[in-house]
N, C-alpha and C positions, 0 to 999 in steps of 0.2 A: 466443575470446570473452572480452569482458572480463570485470570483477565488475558493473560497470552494465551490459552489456547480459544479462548472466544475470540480476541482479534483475529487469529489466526484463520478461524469457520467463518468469520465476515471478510477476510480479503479472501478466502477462498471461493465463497459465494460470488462474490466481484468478478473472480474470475473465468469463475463459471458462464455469467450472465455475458463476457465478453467474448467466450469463446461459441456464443448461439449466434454470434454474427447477425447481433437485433440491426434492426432500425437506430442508429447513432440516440436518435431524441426519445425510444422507447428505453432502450440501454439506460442512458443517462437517467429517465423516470425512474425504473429500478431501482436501480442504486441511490436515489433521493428517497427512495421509498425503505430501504434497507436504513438511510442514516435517521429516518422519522423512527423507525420502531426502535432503532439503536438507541438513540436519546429517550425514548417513551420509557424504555425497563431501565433506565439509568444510567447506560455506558456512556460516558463522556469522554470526548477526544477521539469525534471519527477522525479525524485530519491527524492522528497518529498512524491509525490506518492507512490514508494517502501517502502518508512519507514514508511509509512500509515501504508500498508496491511501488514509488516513487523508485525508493533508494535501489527494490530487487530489480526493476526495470533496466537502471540504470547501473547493476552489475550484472545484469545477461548478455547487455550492449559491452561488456567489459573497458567498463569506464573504470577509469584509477579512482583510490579510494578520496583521493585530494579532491577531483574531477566533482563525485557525487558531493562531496563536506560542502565546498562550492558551491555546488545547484542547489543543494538541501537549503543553505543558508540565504540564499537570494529569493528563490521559490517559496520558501516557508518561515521565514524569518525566524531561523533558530540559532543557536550557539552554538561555536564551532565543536562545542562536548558532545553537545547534543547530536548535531549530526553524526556524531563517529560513533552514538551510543545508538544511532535509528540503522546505520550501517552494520553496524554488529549483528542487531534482531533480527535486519532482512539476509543476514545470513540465514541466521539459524533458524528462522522459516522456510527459507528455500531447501535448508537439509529436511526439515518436518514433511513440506509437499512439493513434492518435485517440480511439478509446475507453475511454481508458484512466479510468479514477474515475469513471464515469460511473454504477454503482451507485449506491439510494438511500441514505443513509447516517442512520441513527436520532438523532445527535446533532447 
């Protein structure tokens, strides 16, 4: 399995766990508990993951691609490449699982 398609079964797991409509504070454990074992086998940079489901979130709401570079950059302190490089992936994760960022997203 690659590194992208492992990110990919961890933000989909993610989204899984958000579509059981937990408890907001059991939800949140989960997913702590997902970035514990993530780290334990080695995978480093869950918060590449965050800015996945961030950036797909944030083109479900059909935000411009400027709109997310923007948020990605403020919220995550990245470069403005980078963001347009975290914009690309959350593309072509969302063609991978259809529901993928499909969570409502506060910001």
């Amino acid at each position: 399995m690659s590194k992208f398609q492992t990110t990919a079964a961890i933000i989909e797991v993610c989204h899984q766990i958000d579509l059981m409509q937990l408890d907001y504070k059991l939800s949140e454990k989960l997913k702590r508990l997902l970035r514990i074992v993530w780290n334990k086998h080695g995978f480093a940079g869950f918060d590449k993951v965050d800015q996945l489901e961030f950036a797909s979130n944030q083109l479900n709401a059909k935000k411009t691609r400027t709109e997310i570079r923007d948020r990605l950059k403020s919220n995550y302190s990245v470069s403005r490449t980078e963001a347009y490089r975290i914009i690309t992936k959350a593309k072509e994760l969302s063609q991978e699982i259809p529901d993928f960022g499909t969570r409502k997203e506060s910001n």
